[in-house]
C-alpha positions as CSV (number, residue, x, y, z in Angstrom):
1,X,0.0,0.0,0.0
2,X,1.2,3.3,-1.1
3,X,-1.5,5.8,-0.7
4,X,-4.6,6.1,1.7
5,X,-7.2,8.5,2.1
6,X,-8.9,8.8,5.6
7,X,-11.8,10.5,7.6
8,X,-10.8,12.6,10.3
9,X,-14.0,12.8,12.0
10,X,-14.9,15.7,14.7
11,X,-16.2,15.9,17.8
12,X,-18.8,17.1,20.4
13,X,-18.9,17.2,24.0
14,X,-21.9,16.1,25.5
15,X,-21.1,16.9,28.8
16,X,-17.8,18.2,29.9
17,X,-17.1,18.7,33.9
18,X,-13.5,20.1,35.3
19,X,-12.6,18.4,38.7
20,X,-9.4,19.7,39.5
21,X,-6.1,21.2,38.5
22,X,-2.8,19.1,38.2
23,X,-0.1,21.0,39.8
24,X,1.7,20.4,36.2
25,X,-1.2,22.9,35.1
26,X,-3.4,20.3,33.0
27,X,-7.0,20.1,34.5
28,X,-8.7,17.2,35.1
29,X,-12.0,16.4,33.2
30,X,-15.0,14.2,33.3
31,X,-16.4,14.1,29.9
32,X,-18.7,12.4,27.3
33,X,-17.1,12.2,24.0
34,X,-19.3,11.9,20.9
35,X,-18.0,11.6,17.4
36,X,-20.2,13.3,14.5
37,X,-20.4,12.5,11.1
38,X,-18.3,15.9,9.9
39,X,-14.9,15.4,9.1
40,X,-11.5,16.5,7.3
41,X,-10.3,14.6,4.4
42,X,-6.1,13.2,4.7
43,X,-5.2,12.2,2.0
44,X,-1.5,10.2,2.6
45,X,0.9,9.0,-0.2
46,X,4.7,7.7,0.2
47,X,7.3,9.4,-1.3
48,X,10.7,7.9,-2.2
49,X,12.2,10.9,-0.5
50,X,12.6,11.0,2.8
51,X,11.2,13.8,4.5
52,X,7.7,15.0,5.1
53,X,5.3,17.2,2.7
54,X,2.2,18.9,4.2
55,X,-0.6,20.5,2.4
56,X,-4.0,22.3,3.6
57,X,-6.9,24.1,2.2
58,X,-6.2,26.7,4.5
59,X,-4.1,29.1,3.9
60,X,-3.5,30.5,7.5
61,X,-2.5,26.9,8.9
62,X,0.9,26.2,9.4
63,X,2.5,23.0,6.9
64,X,5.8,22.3,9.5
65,X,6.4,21.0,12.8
66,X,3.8,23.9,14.2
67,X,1.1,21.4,12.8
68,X,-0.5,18.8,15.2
69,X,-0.3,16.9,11.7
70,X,3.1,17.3,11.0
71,X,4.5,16.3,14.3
72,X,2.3,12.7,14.9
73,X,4.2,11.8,11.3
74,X,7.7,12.9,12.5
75,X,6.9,11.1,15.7
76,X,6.7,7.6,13.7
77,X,9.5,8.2,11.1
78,X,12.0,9.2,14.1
79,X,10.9,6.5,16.2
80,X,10.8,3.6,13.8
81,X,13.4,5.4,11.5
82,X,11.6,5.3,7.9
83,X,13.7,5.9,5.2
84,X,10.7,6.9,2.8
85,X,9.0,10.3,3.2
86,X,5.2,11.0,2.8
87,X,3.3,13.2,1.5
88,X,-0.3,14.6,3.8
89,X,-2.7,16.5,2.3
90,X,-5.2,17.4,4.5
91,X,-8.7,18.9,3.1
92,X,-10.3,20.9,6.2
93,X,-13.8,20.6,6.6
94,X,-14.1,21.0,10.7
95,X,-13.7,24.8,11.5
96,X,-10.9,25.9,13.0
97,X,-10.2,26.3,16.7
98,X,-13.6,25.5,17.6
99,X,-13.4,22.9,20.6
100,X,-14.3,19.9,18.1
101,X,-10.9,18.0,18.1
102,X,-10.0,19.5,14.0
103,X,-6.5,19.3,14.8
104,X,-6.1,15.9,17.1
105,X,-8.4,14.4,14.9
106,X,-5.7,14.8,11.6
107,X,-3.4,13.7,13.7
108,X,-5.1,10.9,14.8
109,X,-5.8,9.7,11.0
110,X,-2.1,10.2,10.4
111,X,-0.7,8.2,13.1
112,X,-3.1,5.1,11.8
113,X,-2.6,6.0,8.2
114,X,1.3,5.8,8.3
115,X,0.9,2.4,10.8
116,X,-1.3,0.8,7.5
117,X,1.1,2.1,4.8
118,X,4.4,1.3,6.3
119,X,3.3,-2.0,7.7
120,X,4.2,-0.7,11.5
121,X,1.7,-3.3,13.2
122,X,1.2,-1.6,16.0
123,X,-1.5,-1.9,18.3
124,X,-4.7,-0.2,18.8
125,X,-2.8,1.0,22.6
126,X,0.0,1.4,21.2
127,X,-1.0,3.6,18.8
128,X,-3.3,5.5,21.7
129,X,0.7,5.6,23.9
130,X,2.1,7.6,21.0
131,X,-0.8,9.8,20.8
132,X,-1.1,11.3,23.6
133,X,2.4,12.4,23.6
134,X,0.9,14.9,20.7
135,X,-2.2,15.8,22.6
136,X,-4.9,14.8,25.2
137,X,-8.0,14.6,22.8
138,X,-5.7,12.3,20.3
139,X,-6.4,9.2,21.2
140,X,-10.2,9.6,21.9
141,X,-10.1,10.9,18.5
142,X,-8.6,7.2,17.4
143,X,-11.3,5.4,19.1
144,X,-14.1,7.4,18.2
145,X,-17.9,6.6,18.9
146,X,-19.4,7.7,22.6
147,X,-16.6,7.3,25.5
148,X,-16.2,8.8,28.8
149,X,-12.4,10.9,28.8
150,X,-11.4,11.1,32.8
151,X,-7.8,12.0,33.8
152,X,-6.9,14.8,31.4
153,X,-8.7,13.1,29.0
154,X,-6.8,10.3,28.1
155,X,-8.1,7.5,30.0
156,X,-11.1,6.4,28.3
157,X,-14.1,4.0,28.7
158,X,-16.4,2.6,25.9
159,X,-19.9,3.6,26.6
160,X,-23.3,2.5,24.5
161,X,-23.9,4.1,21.1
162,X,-25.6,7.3,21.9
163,X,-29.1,7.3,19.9
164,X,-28.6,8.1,16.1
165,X,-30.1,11.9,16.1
166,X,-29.8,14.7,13.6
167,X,-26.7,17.9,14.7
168,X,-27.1,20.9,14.0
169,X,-23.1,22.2,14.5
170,X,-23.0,25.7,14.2
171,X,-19.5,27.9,14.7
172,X,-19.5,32.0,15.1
173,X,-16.8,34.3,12.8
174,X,-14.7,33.9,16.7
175,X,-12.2,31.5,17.6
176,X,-11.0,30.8,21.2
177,X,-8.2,29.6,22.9
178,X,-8.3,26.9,25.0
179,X,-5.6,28.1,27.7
180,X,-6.9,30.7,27.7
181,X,-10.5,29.3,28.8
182,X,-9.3,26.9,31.3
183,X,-6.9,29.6,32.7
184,X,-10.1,31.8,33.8
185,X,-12.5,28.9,35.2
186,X,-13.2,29.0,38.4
187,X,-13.4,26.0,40.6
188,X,-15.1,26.5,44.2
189,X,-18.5,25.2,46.2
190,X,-20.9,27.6,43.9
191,X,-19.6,26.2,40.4
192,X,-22.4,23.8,38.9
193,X,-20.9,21.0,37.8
194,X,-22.9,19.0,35.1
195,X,-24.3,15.4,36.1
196,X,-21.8,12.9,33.9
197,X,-23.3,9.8,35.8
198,X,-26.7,10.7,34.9
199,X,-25.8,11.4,31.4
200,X,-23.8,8.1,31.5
201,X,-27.1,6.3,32.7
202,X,-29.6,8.1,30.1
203,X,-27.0,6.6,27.4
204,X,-27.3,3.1,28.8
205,X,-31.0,3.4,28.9
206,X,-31.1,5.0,24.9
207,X,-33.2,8.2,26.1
208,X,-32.4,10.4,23.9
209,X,-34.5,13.0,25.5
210,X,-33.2,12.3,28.9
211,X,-29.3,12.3,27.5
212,X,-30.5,16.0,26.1
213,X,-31.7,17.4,29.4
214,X,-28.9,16.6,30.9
215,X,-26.0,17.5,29.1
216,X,-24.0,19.9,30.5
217,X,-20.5,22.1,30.0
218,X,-19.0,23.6,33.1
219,X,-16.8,25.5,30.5
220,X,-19.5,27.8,29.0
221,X,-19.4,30.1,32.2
222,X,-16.1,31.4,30.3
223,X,-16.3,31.7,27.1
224,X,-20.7,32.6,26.8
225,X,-19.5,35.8,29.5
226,X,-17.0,36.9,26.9
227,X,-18.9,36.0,23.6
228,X,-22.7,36.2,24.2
229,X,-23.0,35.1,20.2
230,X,-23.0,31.8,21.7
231,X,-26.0,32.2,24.0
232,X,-28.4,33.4,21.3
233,X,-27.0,30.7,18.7
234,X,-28.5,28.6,21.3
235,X,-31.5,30.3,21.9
236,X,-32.2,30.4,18.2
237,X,-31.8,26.4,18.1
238,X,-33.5,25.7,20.7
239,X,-36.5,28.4,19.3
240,X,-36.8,26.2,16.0
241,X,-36.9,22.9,18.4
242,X,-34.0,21.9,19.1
243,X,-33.7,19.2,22.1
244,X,-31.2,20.9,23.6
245,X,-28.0,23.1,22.5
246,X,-24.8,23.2,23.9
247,X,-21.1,25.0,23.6
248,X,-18.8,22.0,22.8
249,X,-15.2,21.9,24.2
250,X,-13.8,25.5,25.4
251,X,-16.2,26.7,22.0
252,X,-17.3,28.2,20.3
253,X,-19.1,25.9,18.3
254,X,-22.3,25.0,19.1
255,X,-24.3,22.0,19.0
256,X,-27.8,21.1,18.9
257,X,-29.6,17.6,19.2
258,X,-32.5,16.9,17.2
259,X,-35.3,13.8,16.6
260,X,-35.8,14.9,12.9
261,X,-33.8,15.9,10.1
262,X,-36.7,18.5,8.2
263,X,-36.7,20.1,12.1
264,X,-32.9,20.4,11.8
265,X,-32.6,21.1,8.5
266,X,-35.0,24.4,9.4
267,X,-33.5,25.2,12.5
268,X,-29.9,25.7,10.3
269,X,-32.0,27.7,7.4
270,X,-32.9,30.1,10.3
271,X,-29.7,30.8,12.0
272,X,-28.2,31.2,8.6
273,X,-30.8,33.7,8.1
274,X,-30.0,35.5,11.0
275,X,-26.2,35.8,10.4
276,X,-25.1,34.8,13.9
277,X,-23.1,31.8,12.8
278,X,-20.7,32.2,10.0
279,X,-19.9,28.0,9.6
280,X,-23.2,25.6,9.8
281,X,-24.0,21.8,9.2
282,X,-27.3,19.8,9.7
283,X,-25.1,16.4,10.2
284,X,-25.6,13.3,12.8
285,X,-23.9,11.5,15.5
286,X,-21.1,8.5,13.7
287,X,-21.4,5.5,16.3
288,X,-18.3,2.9,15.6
């Protein structure tokens, strides 16, 4: 095998709780990770060269070791010491910093395209070893589907398929950092943390209602203060009936579960008529 193309697939949050800080800085999380049919295109060729080439649609995203990309190939050329280069072209459909996983996700498709095309025969945990040394949401993003991340997101359980449901994802002309979120949360008796149990519980049970009431992000209290765009791209959703909307990650993408596709399919129409979102998709949750 020479070439492979691959479907980096984004993400959603639907819950996402802080615990605690690490004295190392990294917070601890408890969330429910979803994976959404939405994704980037890599496409990934050898080349007789040595060396790697990277390529985007977008023209502001860096194509060296400054790419999350980049550095999860180098990572498996230096380690197993590949002679061959390869050549990544990677097509972006997920928006940009947008707290749905855009750039773990690529990396993610390139650590398990380069262990397919150079015959590397590593394991499904070894692969997840090597990827979070590039980034906590990596190795969700290479087990996909409905997991609960605890730790700093890296140790991961399996959970049910979530309900298949129509998502509305829609992202404001912002972006935000996710430092820069985290580094203003505030953790004391008065923060309302979301109920992951419960929303572990309404998955096990298939309630899609019940999993819609109670998602949660403890993270919105941050970033909806500073950007109130956010709060009425939910408010619209949830207007043209939306189960529920929610930030995903640090944002500030929204989200929005749905029970039909014509209802979701409207509910995008509107928002696009209203101007508040600049990127929007009526897509569904991808179960594994």
């Amino acid at each position: 095998m020479d070439e492979i193309r691959l479907k980096a697939l984004a993400k959603i949050n639907l819950g996402l709780d802080v615990t605690g800080c690490r004295d190392d800085g990294y917070h601890l999380v408890r969330m429910i990770m979803q994976t959404i049919h939405l994704f980037d295109s890599v496409q990934m060729e050898k080349t007789a060269e040595p060396g790697i080439q990277l390529s985007t649609n977008i023209r502001f995203l860096p194509v060296d070791e400054h790419n999350i990309a980049y550095k999860a190939a180098r990572l498996l050329i230096e380690e197993f010491e590949l002679t061959q280069g390869i050549h990544i072209d990677i097509k972006k459909c997920i928006p940009v910093s947008a707290g749905m996983a855009g750039g773990s996700t690529d990396a993610a498709a390139v650590l398990y395209g380069m262990n397919l095309l150079y015959d590397l025969r590593l394991s499904q945990k070894q692969l997840a070893k090597r990827a979070l040394t590039l980034g906590a949401d990596v190795p969700y993003c290479l087990m996909r589907g409905t997991a609960l991340a605890e730790g700093i997101g890296e140790k991961l359980t399996r959970l049910p398929a979530v309900p298949r449901c129509p998502v509305v994802i829609a992202k404001p002309g912002i972006s935000v950092s996710t430092k820069w979120v985290y580094d203003r949360l505030s953790l004391n008796e008065q923060t309302r943390h979301p109920d992951i149990d419960q929303l572990i519980t309404d998955i096990r049970q298939q309630d899609l209602h019940a999993i819609a009431s109670h998602m949660g992000n403890i993270l919105e209290e941050v970033t909806v203060k500073e950007y109130p765009v956010i709060a009425q791209i939910k408010e619209s959703l949830m207007n043209y009936g939306a189960l529920n909307a929610m930030m995903s990650g640090s944002g500030p993408t929204v989200f929005a579960l749905f029970e039909e596709r014509s209802t979701a399919k409207d509910a995008a129409d509107a928002l696009r008529a209203s101007g508040l979102a600049r990127h929007i998709y009526v897509t569904t949750v991808f179960n594994v």
